[in-house]
C-alpha positions, -999 to +999 in steps of 0.1 A: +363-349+479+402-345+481+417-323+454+445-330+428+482-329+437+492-307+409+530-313+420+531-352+423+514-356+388+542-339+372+567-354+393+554-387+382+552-379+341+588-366+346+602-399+367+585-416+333+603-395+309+636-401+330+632-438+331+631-437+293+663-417+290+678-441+310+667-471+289+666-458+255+695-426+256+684-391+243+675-398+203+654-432+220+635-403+245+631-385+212+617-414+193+593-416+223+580-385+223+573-380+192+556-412+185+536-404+215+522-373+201+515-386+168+496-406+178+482-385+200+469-359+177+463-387+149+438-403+173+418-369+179+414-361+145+405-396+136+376-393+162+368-361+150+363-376+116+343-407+134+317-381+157+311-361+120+304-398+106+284-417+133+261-385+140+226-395+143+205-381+114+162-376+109+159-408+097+177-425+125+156-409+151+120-415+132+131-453+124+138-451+165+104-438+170+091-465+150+110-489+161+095-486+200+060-484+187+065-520+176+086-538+209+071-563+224+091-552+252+092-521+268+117-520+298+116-493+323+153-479+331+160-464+367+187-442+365+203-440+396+225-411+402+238-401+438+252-364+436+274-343+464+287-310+457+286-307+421+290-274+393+252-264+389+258-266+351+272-300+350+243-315+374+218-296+346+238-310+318+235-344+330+195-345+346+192-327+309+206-356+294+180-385+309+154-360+296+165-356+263+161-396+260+146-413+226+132-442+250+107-424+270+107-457+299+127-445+328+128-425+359+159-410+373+164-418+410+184-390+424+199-390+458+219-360+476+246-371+499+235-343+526+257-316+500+262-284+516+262-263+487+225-249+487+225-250+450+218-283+448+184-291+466+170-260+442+180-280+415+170-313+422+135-299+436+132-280+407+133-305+387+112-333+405+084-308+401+089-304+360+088-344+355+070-367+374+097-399+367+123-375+383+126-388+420+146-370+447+157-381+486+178-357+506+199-378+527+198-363+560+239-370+567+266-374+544+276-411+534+296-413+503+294-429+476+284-464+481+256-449+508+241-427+486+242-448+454+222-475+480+198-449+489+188-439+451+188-472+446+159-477+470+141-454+447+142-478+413+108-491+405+123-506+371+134-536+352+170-521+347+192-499+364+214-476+348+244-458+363+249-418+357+280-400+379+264-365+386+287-346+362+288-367+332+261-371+303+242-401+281+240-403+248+205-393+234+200-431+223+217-446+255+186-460+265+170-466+233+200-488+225+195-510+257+162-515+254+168-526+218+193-546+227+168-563+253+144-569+227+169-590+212+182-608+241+153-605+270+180-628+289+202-598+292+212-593+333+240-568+324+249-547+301+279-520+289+288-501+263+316-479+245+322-444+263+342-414+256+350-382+275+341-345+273+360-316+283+348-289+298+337-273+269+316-303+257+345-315+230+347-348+230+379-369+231+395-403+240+368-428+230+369-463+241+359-489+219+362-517+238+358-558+236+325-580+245+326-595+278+365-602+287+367-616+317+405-621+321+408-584+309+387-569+335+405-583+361+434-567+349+412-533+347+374-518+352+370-517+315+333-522+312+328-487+334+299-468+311+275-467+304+265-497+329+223-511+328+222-540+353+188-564+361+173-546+390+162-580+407+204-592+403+215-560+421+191-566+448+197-601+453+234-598+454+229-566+480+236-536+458+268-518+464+289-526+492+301-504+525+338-501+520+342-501+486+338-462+478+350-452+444+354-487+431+318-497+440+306-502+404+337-524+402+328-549+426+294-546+419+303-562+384+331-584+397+300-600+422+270-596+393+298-617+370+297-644+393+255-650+394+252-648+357+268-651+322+241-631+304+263-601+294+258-581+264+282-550+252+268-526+229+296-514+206+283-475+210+296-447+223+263-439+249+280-422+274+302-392+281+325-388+308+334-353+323+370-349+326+372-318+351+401-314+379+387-335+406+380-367+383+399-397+381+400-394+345+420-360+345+443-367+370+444-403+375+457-419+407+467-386+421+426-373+418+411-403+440+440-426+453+412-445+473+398-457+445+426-475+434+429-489+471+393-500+466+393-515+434+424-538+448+399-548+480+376-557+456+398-581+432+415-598+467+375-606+480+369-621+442+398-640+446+393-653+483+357-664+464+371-679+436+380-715+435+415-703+424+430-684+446+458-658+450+469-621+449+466-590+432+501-571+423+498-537+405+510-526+372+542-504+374+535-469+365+496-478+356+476-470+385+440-483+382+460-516+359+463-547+380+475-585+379+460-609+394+478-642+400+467-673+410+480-699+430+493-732+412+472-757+423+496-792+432+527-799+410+509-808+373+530-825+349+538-800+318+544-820+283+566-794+265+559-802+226+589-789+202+585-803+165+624-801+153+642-804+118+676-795+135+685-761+117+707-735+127+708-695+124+735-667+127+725-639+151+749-611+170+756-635+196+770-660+175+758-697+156+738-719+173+714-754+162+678-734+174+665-763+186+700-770+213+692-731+222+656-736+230+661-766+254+688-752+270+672-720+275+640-736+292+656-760+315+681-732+326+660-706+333+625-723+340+618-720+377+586-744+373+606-775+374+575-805+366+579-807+331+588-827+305+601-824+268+585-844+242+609-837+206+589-845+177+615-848+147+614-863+109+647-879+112+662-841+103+681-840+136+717-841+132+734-870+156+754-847+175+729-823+180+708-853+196+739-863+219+743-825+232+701-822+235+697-860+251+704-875+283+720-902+288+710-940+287+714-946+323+704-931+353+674-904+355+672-875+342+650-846+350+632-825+333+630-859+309+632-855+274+614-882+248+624-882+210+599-889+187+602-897+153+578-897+123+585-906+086+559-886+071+567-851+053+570-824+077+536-815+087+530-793+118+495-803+127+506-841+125+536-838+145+516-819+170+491-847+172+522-873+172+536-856+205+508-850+222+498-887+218+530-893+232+529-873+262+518-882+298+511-839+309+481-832+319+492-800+304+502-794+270+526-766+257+530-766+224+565-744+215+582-740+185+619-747+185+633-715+173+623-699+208+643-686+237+625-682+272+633-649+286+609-650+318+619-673+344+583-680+355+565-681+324+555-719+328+539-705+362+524-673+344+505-694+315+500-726+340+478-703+363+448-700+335+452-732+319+446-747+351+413-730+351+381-748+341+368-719+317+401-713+300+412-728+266+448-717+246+465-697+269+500-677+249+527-654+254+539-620+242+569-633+214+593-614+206+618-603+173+656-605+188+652-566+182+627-564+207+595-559+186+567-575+194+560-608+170+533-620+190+506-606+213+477-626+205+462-629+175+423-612+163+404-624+126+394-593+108+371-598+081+390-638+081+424-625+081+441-637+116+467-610+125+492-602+149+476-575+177+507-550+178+521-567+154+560-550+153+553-520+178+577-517+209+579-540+234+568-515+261+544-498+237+512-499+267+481-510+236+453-500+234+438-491+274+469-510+279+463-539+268+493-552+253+507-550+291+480-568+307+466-601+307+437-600+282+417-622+266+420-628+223+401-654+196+431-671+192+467-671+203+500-686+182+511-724+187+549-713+186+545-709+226+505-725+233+493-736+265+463-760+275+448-791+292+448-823+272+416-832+281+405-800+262+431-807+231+414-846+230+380-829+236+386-810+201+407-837+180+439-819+182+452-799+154+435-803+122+463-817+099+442-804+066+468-769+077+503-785+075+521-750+079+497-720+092+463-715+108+467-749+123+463-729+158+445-704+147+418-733+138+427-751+169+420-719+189+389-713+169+376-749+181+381-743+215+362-710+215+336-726+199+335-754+227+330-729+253+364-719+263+381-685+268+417-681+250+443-656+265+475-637+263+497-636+296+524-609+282+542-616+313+553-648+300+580-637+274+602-655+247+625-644+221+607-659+187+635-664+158+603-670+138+607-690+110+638-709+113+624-740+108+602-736+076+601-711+047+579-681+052+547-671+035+511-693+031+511-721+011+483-723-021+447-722-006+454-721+032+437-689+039+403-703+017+403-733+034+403-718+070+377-695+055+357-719+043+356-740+074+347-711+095+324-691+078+295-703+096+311-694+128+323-666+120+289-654+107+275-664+142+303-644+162+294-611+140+331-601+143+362-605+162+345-604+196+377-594+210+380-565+188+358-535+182+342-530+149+345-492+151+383-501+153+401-500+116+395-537+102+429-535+080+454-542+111+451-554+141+464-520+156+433-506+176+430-471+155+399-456+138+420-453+108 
């Protein structure tokens, strides 16, 4: 086990600070900070608050009792737990914690990686002898990780295993929960659950609440991490954990189990408790267990030379463990680039300009994906000489091709949507507003590579205020009220887990930048023109989720959003009760924003307990 570079962490946090100072000046560095530690010590006693709250009372534990008298099924869990080297109290602390289980159906395969420390085999004998479902092997030579997680594995007699590092601990209804869970879906192959970490004083701190399964999110990260029960037969059948892949093994054991089944369940509970102590990567990050990081790359490159789309993995600056993978274009698709118009102008710093001229030129200037094509959807608002500036001309080709047209009906988003899409010949659709400015050169490429996929429905941008606040970055229903995630916070504020820096997956995304296949806008009936002004994406997002499709946000693909400029702010009279009324059903069946966390504060889309 390598130790911590003291030196190089700090180095790092100070290069961070720095590179603020730089961008922002001294009272911006200020700012910084002290938003930082607000939130900081906001989100501690906020959890605080949540433990005091969510603390399992009498009741709770007789209804468990109860409860497993009457299942029909009664899973056996194997914990499997390979140890090497560890503190004496934190190898108690977490064999104490499988004992101290409300579900009485496991056994806890343990497996020693030929530790030298003579502590240990006392231990683990020691307690072998005290509970019969307590197994023990002493590996004869030491083979890391992946070795002796394969050799416990060996062990597991059970329906499910469960994962347990050697110097963490499980919640006392960890298994309880699964098995419940189980109960309710016997078709479960793998499930995960919310985590948080414990000090070395058993405080615990930094919870994650996290999404349901997320696909496009945990390529960008190992979010799903703990507590982890897979199928037993699944692990076997896809060969357990793999030689090479030490410290990411659990990684590209999900990346591969994700592949052979879609039967994943989370369970929004905190049932496990990771041990931040000096030689974890969750004190020290990169600098604790750089192979890890290398490992967990391996493993994204071998899903992607699986994949039927293809392509690399680049890290995220200054987030080690945070990744993007990218995926090769696949031929030269046409792109139908929607922009419903009324012509109107706006003053900013920079000067006047018709938002509509701006938008054009700003895409064919600085696009570097050059098939597309610009279908202009306009009520006969557009002034003449805006029209001869945005044009080309009569004769000759012109590329990227522009096509007006026109629609005498009152202005009507949905319908003009529907009128340009009828009128384009993309097999892609991007549906833009015309008060947008493209700021990324290859955001055509950056949203093209998911909506090419077959799984993936809306794919959007991160938008963004001329001030640099985030407008857009994907948009959750709380309790039917679609919002904004991060809704006027920083450009560079990271998110929750960093998620407003990484591609992640949302219910719905906004139609002022809003990419996806035609045959999958046909396959829904476009946009419902019953919202004339707002919700019409939310609802067409909404559809598509319901057909089967994932929707996500690629924040690498940024635009400036003048929002607005085109229409009056504000909901017209019964929009909100109509999309309400529509979806409740569905709604009802999704329990929730399944993008969201309902532990998370249900008022704003801001991922905070309060």
């Amino acid at each position: 086990m390598r130790d911590s570079n003291p030196i190089l962490f700090v180095s790092k946090k100070l290069g961070k600070l720095v590179k603020v100072w730089r961008e922002r000046n001294t009272l911006g560095l200020l700012k910084f900070l002290y938003r930082r530690s607000l939130e900081k010590i906001r989100g501690r006693i906020s959890y605080q608050k949540w433990i005091a709250r969510d603390r399992l009372t009498k009741t709770d534990l007789a209804a468990a009792q109860r409860a497993i008298e009457q299942w029909s099924l009664r899973p056996t869990f194997s914990i499997v737990m390979p140890v090497y080297n560890v503190e004496a109290r934190w190898l108690e602390k977490a064999i104490q914690s499988v004992q101290n289980q409300l579900y009485p159906d496991w056994e806890l395969c343990l497996a020693d990686d030929a530790s030298p420390k003579p502590h240990i085999k006392r231990i683990l004998t020691h307690y072998s002898k005290l509970d019969s479902r307590i197994k023990v092997v002493f590996r004869p030579k030491n083979g890391q990780i992946v070795a002796a997680s394969n050799t416990a594995l060996e062990l597991a007699t059970g329906d499910y295993i469960a994962l347990l590092d050697h110097d963490d601990e499980l919640a006392i209804n960890a298994l309880f929960e699964n098995a419940k869970l189980i109960n309710e879906h016997p078709d479960a192959d793998f499930i995960y659950s919310d985590e948080d970490k414990m000090d070395t004083r058993g405080r615990r701190i930094d919870p994650f609440f996290k999404p349901d399964w997320s696909p496009d999110y945990f390529h960008a990260c190992m979010y799903t991490c703990h507590l982890a029960v897979y199928r037993t037969n699944l692990v076997r059948a896809i060969g357990g954990f793999r030689a090479g892949f030490d410290g990411a093994q659990d990684y590209d054991l999900v990346l591969r189990v994700a592949e052979k089944t879609q039967n994943i369940y989370h369970i929004p509970k905190i049932l496990y408790h990771w041990r931040v102590i000096p030689a974890s990567v969750t004190a020290n990050g990169e600098e604790a267990k750089p192979w890890a990081y290398d490992a967990a790359r391996r493993a994204l490159e071998e899903m992607l030379a699986r994949s039927p789309y293809p392509g690399v993995v680049e890290t995220v600056v200054d987030r080690p463990g945070f990744w993007r993978v990218r995926r090769h274009i696949i031929g030269a698709p046409l792109i139908s680039i929607i922009i419903p118009s009324a012509g109107k102008g706006t003053t900013t710093p920079e000067g006047d300009f018709i938002a509509v001229e701006n938008c054009i030129r700003r895409l064919q200037e600085r696009s570097t994906y050059r098939k597309f094509e610009v279908v202009l959807v306009d009520g006969y608002d557009i002034p003449d000489e805006t029209l001869a500036k945005i044009m080309p001309p009569s004769e000759g080709p012109a590329e990227p091709m522009i096509r007006l047209v026109r629609c005498q009906e009152p202005f009507n988003f949905a319908h003009r949507i529907n009128q340009g899409a009828a009128h384009a010949n993309g097999e892609f659709l991007l549906l833009l507003n015309d008060d947008t400015e493209v700021i990324t050169p290859d955001w055509l490429e950056s949203m093209l590579e998911f909506a090419q996929q077959k799984e993936v429905g809306a794919v959007g941008a991160k938008l963004l205020y001329p001030d640099g606040k985030i407008q857009h970055g994907g948009v959750m229903v709380l309790d039917g009220n679609p919002g904004h995630a991060y809704h006027r916070f920083d450009q560079d504020h990271p998110g929750y887990y960093c998620s407003n820096l990484v591609n992640r997956n949302y219910l719905a995304v906004t139609a002022a930048c809003l990419m996806l296949r035609r045959d999958i806008f046909q396959q829904v009936g476009g946009m419902d023109e019953i919202f004339p002004l707002n919700y019409n994406d939310v609802d067409l997002c909404l559809k598509v989720h319901q057909a089967g499709y994932r929707n996500v946000v690629v924040p690498y693909a940024q635009l400036i959003h003048y929002e607005s400029l085109s229409r009056q702010p504000g909901l017209q009279p019964k929009e909100w009760e109509t999309l309400n009324k529509k979806w409740q059903d569905y709604f009802k069946q999704l329990n929730g924003d399944p993008y969201y966390n309902p532990n998370l504060s249900q008022r704003a889309v801001t991922f905070e307990l309060w």
